[in-house]
N, C-alpha and C positions, 0 to 999 in steps of 0.2 A: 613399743617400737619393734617392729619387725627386722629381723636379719636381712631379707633381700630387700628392705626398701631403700633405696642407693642415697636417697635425699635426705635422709637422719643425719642427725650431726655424729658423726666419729669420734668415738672417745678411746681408750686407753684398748678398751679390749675389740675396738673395732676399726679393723684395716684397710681401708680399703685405698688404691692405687694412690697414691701419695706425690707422683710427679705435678709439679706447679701446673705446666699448661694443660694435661688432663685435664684436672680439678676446673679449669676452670673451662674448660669445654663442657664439662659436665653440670656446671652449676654451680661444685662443691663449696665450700668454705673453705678457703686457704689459713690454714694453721701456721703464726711465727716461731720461729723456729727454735725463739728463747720460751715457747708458753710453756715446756714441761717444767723447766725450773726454777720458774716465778709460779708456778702451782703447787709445786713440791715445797714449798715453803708454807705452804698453809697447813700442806697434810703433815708435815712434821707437828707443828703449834699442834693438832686436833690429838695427834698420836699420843702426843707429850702430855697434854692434860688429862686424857683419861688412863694414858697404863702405866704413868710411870710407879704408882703405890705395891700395883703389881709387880713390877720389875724391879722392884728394892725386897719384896721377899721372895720374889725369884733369883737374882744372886743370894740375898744369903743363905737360903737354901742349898743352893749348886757349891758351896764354897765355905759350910761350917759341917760340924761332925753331926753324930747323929744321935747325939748325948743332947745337944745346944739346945737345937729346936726338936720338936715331937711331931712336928706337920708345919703344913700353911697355915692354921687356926692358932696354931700354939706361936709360930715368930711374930703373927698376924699384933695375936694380943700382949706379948711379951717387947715388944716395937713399941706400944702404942701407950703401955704401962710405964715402961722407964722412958722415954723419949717422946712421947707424945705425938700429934697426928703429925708434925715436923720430921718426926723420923723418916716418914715412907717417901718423902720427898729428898732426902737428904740425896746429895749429889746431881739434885734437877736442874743445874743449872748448866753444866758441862752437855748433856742430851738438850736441856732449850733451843741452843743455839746448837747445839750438834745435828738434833734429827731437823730442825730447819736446812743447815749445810745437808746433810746425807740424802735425807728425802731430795731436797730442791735434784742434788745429783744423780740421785739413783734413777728418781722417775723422767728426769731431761734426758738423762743418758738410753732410759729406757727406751722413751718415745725416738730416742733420737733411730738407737739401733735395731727397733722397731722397723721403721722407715727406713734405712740402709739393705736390710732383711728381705724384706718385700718386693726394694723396688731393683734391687742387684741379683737377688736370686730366685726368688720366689714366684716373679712375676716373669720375668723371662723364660722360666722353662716352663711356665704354664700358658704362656702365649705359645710356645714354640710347638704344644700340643695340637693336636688334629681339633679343629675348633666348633666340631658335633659333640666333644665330650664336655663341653662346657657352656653347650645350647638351654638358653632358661635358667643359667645357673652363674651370670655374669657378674651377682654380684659376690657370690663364694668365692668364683674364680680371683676378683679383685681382693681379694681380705686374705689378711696372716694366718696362716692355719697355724695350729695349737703349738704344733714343737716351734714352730719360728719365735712364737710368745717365750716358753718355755728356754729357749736358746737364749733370746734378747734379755731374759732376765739375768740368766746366767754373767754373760756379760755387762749387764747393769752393777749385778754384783760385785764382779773383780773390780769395776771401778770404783763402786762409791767404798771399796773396803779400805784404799791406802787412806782416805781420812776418816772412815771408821772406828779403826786397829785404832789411834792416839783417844781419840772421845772415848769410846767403851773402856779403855783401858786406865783414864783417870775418873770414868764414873765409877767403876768395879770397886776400885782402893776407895774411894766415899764411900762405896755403900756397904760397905764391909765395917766401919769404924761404928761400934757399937758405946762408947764413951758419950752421954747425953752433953756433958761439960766439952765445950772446944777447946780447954787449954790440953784436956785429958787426950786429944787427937794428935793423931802424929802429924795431918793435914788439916789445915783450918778452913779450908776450900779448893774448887779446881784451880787456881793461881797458882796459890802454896803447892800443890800435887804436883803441880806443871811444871813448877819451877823447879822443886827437892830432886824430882827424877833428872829434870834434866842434867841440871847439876851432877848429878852423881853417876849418869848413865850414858848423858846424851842423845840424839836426835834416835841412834837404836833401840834405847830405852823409854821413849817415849812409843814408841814403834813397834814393842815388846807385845808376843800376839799375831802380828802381821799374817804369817801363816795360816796360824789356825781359824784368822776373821777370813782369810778368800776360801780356804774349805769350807765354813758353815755357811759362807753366803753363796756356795757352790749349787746349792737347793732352794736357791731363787727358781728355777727351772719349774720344780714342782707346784711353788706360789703365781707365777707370771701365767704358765700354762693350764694351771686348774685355773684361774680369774676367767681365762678367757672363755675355758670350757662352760664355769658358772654360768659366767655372762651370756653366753649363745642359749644356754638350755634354760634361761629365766626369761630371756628376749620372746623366744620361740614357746613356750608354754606356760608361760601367768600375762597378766592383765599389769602387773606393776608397773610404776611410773621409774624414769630414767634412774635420778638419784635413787629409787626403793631396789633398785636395780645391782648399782652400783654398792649398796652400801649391804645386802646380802652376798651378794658376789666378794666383794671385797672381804667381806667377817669369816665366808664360808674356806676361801681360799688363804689367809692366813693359818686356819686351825691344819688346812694340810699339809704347810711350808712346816710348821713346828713339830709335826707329827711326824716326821719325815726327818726333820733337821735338829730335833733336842737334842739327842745325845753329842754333837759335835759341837755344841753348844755349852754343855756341861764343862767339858775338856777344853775349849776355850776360855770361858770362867776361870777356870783351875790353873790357866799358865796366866792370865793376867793379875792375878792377884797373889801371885808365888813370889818371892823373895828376886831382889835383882841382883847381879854381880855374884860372888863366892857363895851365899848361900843359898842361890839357885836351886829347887826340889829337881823340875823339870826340862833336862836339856833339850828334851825332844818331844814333838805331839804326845807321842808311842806310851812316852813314860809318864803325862799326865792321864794319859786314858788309862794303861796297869793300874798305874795309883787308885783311882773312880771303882776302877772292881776289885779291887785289893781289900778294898773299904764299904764296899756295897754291894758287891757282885754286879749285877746285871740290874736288878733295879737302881744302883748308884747312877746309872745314868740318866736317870727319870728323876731323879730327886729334886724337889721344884717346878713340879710340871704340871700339877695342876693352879699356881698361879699365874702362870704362862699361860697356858691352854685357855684360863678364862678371861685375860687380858687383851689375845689375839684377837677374839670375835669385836668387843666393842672399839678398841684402841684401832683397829685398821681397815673397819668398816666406815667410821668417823672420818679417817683420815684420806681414805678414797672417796667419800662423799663431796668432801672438801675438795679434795685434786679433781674429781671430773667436772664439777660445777665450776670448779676457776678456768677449766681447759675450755666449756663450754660459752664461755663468757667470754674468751679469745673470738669465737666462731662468731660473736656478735648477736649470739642468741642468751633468751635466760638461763638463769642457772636451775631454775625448775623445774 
């Protein structure tokens, strides 16, 4: 599929004029306006099935000493020994229906702000341009260029974080609880988690985080705007088929949101599974980050990063496969 062929179907990474009556002067498929987050509901299920074994020794990694575990291999087999293959899923129930909530949001919101982007600023000052500079070049001129990606994710971000911050924040405490036996748990599940915090903390305690989930998801920017980047430069130079498209694009550009956004990540980790009320470690970002190099130096902030790093390529490659083919099935065309 070509960049300038204007008659492809428009997916996530591709913009073009977005006004109803345009579209349909043009031909286009008119996109409803709920498709991003009845798709985002899929890409969560795909995300959730493949990373989340990953992302159970990815926090305890980010959130035990360095006495505990001796790597990724060592929590890997040390999980799988006392706890069995049940371990790595422990707390999967809280992200099931969470990355369904957060995806459906993040990527509706995406799409949505995507479109707000384009059709409020993007496309007006590019119309407003002398209309030789954009001769042969009408469908460029129609489509989101990178930082708009890059911006809209941003903003995807701050949104899907206020229900974020509670889901992360009672998957963390799961997956931290290293007791094979549930009676030996201080949480029996996310219920029991949901309920003990609030109890004792309330709606800010549940909530506990908040800050530091809109900083890390602050480098959505990075993931949104490298997708699109992929996307144009695999359009324009392989032979791949749409979804082969999507779901490189997709793997390639997760690995750069992480690469980019671990360590804010780490510090995150480290305030959600800290003590609530008086025995609080850390009242402030500032002092969970000291703490990370107090204890690690500089490499503490990479601690767990290579299960992360290999979770990202197939957990969000899967899970964009899945969101453009539902978007595309909106448009009335296959998912193929």
């Amino acid at each position: 599929m070509s960049v300038q062929d204007v008659s492809t179907i428009p997916t996530l990474a591709e913009s073009p004029v977005t006004d109803t009556k345009a579209a349909i002067v043009k031909g286009e498929p008119v996109r409803k306006n709920y498709a991003g987050f009845v798709a985002g509901v899929f890409s969560g299920i795909a995300k959730l099935s493949v990373g989340h074994p990953f992302d159970t020794i990815k926090v305890r990694l980010q959130t035990s000493t360095k006495t505990q575990f001796h790597g990724p291999l060592d929590c890997l087999l040390q999980t799988l020994r006392k706890e069995g293959p049940s371990g790595l899923y422990k707390g999967a129930t809280p992200p099931l229906v969470g990355w369904m909530l957060m995806d459906s949001l993040m990527l509706g919101s995406l799409t949505l702000y995507r479109r707000l982007l384009n059709e409020n600023i993007y496309q007006p000052y590019r119309l407003s341009q002398i209309a030789s500079i954009w001769k042969g070049r009408e469908a460029e001129r129609d489509r989101l260029p990178v930082l708009g990606h890059g911006f809209a994710g941003v903003a995807a971000g701050w949104t899907v974080s206020f229900i974020a911050a509670p889901i992360e924040h009672v998957k963390a405490r799961l997956q931290v609880q290293y007791a094979k036996s549930k009676s030996a748990r201080l949480y029996t599940g996310p219920l029991d988690c949901t309920a003990k915090v609030y109890r004792g903390f309330g709606l800010p305690g549940l909530w506990h985080g908040l800050s530091a989930t809109l900083l890390f998801r602050t480098f959505f920017f990075f993931w949104w705007g490298s997708y699109d980047l992929f996307t144009r430069t695999l359009q324009s130079h392989t032979s791949l088929s749409t979804p082969a498209v999507n779901f490189w694009a997709g793997g390639l550009s997760a690995q750069i949101f992480w690469l980019t956004a671990y360590p804010s990540d780490v510090v995150k980790q480290r305030i959600m599974v800290d003590e609530l009320g008086q025995g609080r470690k850390y009242a402030r970002w500032r002092d969970a980050a000291k703490a990370v190099y107090r204890e690690g130096g500089a490499k503490g902030y990479w601690r767990g990063f290579v299960p992360c790093f290999l979770r990202a390529f197939p957990a969000n490659a899967v899970a964009l496969v899945a969101f453009e083919g539902v978007m595309r099935g909106f448009d009335g065309k296959s998912m193929s």
